[in-house]
N, C-alpha and C positions, 0 to 999 in steps of 0.2 A: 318431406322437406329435408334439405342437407341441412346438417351443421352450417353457420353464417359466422364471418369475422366482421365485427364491428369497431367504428370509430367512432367515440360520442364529445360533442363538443359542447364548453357549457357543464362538465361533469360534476362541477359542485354545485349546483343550483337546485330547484327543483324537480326539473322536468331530467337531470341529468342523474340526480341520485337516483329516483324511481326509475331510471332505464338501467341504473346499476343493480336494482331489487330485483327487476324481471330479469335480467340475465342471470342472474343467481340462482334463480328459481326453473326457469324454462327447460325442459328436457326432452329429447329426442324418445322415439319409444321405445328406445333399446337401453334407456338409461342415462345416456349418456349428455352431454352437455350441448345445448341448441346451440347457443351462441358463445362465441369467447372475444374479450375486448383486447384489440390490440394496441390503440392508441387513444390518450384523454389530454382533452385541453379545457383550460379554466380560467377563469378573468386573473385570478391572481389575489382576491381576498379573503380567502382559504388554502393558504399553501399547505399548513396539514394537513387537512382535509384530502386535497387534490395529492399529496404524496402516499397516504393512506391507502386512495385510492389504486395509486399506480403500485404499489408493493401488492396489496391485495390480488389485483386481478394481471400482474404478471406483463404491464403490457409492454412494448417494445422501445412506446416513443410518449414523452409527454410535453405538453407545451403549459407557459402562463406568460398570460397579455404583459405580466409588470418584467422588469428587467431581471428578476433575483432568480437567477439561475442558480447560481450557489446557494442561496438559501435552502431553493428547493432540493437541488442534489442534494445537502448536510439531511436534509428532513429524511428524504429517502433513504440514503443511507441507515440512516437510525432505526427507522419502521423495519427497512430489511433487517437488520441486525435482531431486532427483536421478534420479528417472525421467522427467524433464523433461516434466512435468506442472503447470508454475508457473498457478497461478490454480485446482486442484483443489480446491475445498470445502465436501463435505459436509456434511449440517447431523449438528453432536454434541448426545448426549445424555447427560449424567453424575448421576449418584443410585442409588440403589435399585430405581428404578421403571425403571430406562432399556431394560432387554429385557422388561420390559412394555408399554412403546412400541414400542419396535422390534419386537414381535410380530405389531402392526397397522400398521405402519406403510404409508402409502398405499391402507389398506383403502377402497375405494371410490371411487378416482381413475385415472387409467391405468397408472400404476405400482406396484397392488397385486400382492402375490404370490399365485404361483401354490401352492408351498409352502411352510409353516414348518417349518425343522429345529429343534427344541429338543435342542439338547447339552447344557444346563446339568445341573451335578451338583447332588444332593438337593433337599429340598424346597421352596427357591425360585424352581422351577420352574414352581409352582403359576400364581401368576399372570400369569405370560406365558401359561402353558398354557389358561389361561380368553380371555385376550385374542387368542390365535390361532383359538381358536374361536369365539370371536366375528365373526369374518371368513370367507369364502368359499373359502379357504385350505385346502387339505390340510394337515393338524398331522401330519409325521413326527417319531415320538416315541421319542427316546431316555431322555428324562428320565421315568424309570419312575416316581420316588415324588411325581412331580405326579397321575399317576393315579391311585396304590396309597392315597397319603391325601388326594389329593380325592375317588375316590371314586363313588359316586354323582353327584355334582356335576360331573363330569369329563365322565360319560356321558350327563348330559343334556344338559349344551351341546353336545356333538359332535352334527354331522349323521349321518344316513345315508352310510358310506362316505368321514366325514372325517378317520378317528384313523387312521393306520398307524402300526401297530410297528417300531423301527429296533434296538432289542438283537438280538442273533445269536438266540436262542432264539425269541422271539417272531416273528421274519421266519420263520423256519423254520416253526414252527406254522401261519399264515398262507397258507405257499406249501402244505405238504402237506393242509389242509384243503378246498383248491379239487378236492381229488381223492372228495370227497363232501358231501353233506347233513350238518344240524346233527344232525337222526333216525340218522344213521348212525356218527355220534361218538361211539364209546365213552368214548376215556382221551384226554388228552392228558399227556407223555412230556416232561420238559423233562430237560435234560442239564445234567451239572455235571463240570468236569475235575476239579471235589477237590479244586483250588488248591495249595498247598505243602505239604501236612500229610497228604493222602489217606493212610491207613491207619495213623494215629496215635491209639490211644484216649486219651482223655479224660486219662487219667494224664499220657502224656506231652504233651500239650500245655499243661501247667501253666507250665512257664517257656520255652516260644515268644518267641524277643525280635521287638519291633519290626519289624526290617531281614529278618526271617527269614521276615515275614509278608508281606512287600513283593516276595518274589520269584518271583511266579507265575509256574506253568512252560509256559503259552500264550500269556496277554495282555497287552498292554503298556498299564495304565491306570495314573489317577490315586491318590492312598492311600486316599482312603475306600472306592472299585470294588473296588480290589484286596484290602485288608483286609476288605472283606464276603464278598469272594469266597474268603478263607482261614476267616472262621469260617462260613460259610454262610449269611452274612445275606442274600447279594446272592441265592442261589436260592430264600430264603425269602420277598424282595421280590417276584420273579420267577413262583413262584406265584400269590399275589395278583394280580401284571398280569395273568398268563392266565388266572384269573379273572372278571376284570372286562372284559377285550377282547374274549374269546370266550364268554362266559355259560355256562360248564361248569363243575358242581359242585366245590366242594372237594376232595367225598371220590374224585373221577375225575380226577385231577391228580396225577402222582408223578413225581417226582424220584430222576435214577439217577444216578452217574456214569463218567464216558465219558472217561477221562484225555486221549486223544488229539485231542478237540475239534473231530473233521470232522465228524459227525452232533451237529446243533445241537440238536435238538429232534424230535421222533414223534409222530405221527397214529396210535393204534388205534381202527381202527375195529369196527362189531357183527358185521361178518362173518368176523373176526378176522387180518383185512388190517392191518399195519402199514407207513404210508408216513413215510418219511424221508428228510429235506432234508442234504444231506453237502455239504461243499468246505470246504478250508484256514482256517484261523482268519483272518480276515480281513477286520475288518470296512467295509470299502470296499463288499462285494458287499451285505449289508444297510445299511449306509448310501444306496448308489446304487441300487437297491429301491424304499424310502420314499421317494426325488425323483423314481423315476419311474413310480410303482406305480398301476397295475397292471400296467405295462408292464416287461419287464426291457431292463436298461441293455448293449450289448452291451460285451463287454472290461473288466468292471466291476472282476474281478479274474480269478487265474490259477484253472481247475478244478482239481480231481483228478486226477493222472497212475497212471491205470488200465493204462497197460504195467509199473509196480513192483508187486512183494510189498509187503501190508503187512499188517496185524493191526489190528483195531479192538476192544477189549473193553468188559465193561461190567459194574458191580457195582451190589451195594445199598448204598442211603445207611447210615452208621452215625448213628444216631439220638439213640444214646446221647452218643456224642463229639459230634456236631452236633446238638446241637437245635433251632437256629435256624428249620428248616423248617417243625418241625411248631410251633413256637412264634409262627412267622407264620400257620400256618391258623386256627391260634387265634386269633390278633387279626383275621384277617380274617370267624371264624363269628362273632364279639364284633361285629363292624362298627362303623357310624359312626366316632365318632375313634380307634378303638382302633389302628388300622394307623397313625395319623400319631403314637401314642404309640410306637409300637413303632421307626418310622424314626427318630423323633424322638433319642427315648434313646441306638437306636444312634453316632447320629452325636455326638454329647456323650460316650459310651463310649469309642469308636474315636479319639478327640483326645485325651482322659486315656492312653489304650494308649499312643499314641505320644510321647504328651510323659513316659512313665515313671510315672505315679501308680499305675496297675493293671494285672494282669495278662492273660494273651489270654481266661483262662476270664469273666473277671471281665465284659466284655461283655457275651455273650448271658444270664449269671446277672442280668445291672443290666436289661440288657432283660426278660428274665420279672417281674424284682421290680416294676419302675416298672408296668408292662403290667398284673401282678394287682391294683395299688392303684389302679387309672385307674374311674371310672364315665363313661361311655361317654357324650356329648352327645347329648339325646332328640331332637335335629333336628339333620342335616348341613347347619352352612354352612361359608362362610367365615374368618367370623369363630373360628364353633366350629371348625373344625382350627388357626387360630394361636392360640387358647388352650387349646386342649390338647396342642400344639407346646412351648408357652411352659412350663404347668405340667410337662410330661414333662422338659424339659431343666433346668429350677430342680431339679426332683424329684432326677433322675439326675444333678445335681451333687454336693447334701447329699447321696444314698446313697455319691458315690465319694468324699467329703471324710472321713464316717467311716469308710471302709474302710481311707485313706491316716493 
């Protein structure tokens, strides 16, 4: 494998700082450095962080969603000076648009990248995600709901062999799938730890507080990941993606959960062969995957230590307590805008939960409700998923103003 220039979007967040560890780490086998980053973009509420970042790894261009360009250049300045890098600078980009630039940034000149990591959480991801496919770029993709409610639109800008999955589930899927044909795909198997609530019916999760939702007993993500991932929204996202990445039916697509979180995801196939992808929850090893896919990254993270006892189980989803899932297959057999109704809502749901307005059930019920009043846009575009983004979130305001 050559040396890769990367562009990671989303670089103070989760999934962005751990793609800054595996680049630190990764190394060709002559020594030398796998990947080098050349451009980072960030929401904007970590400006030191994100100038840190950009003095550290040298890169050429950086962007933040909020307007403080100044801020950020003084920031940088300072970090260079004290990494005694006086005269390092970057060109900044500040607005809305700026990891929509920096998506392409250098497309077409010596310095374009090799891949784009999108980290960004929710749907704003959309349009960088068009903009990276609009380039030569391998798109490793974390940002699942640029897919889920673009859509159609998502997959036809991708080339052949340009979208890789970067959520643990979907890397999983991905690697066990190379072990057959698309004819020999029976099911695919996506896995869910439960989150903090597993085997709670419906009753008692009536008054769930906040803080209580926050404290997933595997992954250490941001509030809206981790609150999806307590009501089931994130596996109901999750479907959808694989979905649309792998063009397997709805109705062959189930969701189990796997408390333990070493088996990410399952391949059943027709001969009724099940292959699955295991190791530690850990998302460095799927993130370091998607930068160097199709190649694996060696030391990416630690395996499985198969000299311990240990127990892996596995149940069925509760349906009734979670509906989430099956309330995404629906929006996704509904199609066109209907999935970017159903993100849409959530995320306006999941803000009101935690700022205190409503309750945990109160979510996925705002999400069916807005979902069943939505009619569907007769052509996917652009335009039409941010106005039915816009009306799903007006919508899902007035339902939780009269609820409160």
């Amino acid at each position: 494998m050559a040396h890769r220039k990367v562009i990671i979007l989303g670089s103070t967040g989760s999934i962005g700082t751990q793609a800054i560890d595996v680049v630190g780490h990764a190394a060709l086998a002559d020594g030398s450095p796998r990947f080098s980053v050349t451009a980072l973009s960030a929401g904007g509420g970590n400006l030191d962080l994100l100038a840190r970042q950009a003095v550290t790894l040298q890169v050429l261009a950086v962007g933040t969603a909020s307007n403080d360009a100044g801020a950020l250049r003084s920031l940088i300045d300072s970090h260079a000076a004290a990494a005694g890098l006086a005269g390092f600078a970057p060109e900044i980009l500040a607005g809305p648009d700026a990891s929509t630039v920096i998506a392409a940034w250098g497309a077409g000149t010596a310095d374009a990248a090799d891949v784009v990591l999108n980290g960004i959480t929710g749907s704003i991801g959309l349009a960088p995600t068009l903009a990276a496919l609009g380039t030569t770029a391998i798109l490793a993709l974390a940002n699942k709901e640029s897919l889920i409610v673009g859509g159609a639109l998502v997959k036809a800008a991708a080339s052949p062999g340009q979208l890789v999955p970067v959520d643990s589930e979907h890397s999983a899927l991905a690697q066990a799938l190379r072990s057959g044909t698309a004819a020999e795909v029976d099911k695919l198997i996506v896995t869910a730890s439960g989150g903090p609530f597993r085997g709670r019916s419906r009753e008692e999760l009536a008054d769930v507080t906040p803080a209580q939702a926050l404290k997933h007993p595997t992954w250490d993500m941001g509030l809206m990941v981790t609150t999806n991932s307590a009501t089931l929204v994130n596996k109901g996202l999750e479907v959808i993606e694989a979905h649309l990445l792998f063009d397997v039916p709805l109705d062959r697509i189930d969701a189990v959960v796997h408390p333990q979180s070493v088996v990410h995801s399952m391949v059943q196939f027709t001969d009724g062969s099940t292959i699955a992808q295991a190791s530690p929850p850990d998302m460095r090893l799927p993130i370091a995957l998607g930068l160097g896919w199709p190649e694996r990254v060696p030391g990416a993270s630690a395996p499985c230590d198969w000299s311990k006892g240990t127990t892996w189980t596995f149940e069925p989803l509760d349906n009734e307590a979670f509906p989430a899932v099956e309330l995404a297959k629906e929006a996704a057999r509904r199609g066109s805008t209907c999935p970017a109704v159903y993100n849409a809502a959530n995320e306006e749901a999941v803000h009101a939960f935690h700022a205190g307005r409503i309750g945990f059930l109160d979510i996925v019920d705002t999400i069916a409700q807005v979902l069943s009043e939505h009619t569907p846009a007769s052509q996917l575009t652009l335009q039409a998923v941010l106005d039915a983004e816009t009306w799903a979130r007006a919508r899902t305001s007035e339902l939780l103003a009269a609820r409160g």
